[in-house]
C-alpha angles and dihedrals in degrees: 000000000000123000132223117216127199117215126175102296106347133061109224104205131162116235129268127203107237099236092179148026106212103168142342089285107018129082138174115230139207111240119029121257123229115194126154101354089310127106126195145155090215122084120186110215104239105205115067146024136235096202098116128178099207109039130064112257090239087048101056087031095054082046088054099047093053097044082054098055092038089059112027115014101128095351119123117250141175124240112212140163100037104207101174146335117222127166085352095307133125127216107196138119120277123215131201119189084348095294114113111253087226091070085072091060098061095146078049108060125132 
């Protein structure tokens, strides 16, 4: 279990290994995370969205899979930012190699 801590203005974390791609938003980690009392294995990507108007939903939500496991399936990645927990689930945003996972969504931004 790895704990994120919030300071002033920056979150220091240690780094997970992403083990799972569940949805277009939505991965399991190695370690466990620990923030605010709540401790979970699943991390929801903050920074885009994946509603689209002129795309199906099983469409933009398939893209966005593949793109996830391209990209982070068993890489190591930062979580950083903690917005909320809820269920056991943290929002927050996800680096690899110090760049935010939602820059690779452009089409995707909220």
């Amino acid at each position: 279990m790895v704990e994120l801590l919030q300071t002033p203005k920056k979150i220091r974390t240690n780094m997970w290994t992403v083990k799972e791609i569940i949805d277009g938003k939505k991965l399991k980690v190695a370690p466990t995370w620990t923030w605010g009392g709540s401790t979970g294995d699943t991390v929801v990507i903050n920074g885009y969205s994946l509603s689209s108007q002129s795309l199906p939903p099983t469409v933009v939500q398939s893209v966005a899979i593949e793109r996830l496991k391209g990209l982070l399936l068993n890489q190591t990645i930062i979580l950083s930012s903690p917005t909320k927990v809820e269920g056991g689930i943290i929002y927050c945003d996800v680096l690899l190699n110090s760049v935010n996972i939602s820059s690779y969504f452009p089409d995707f931004h909220k």
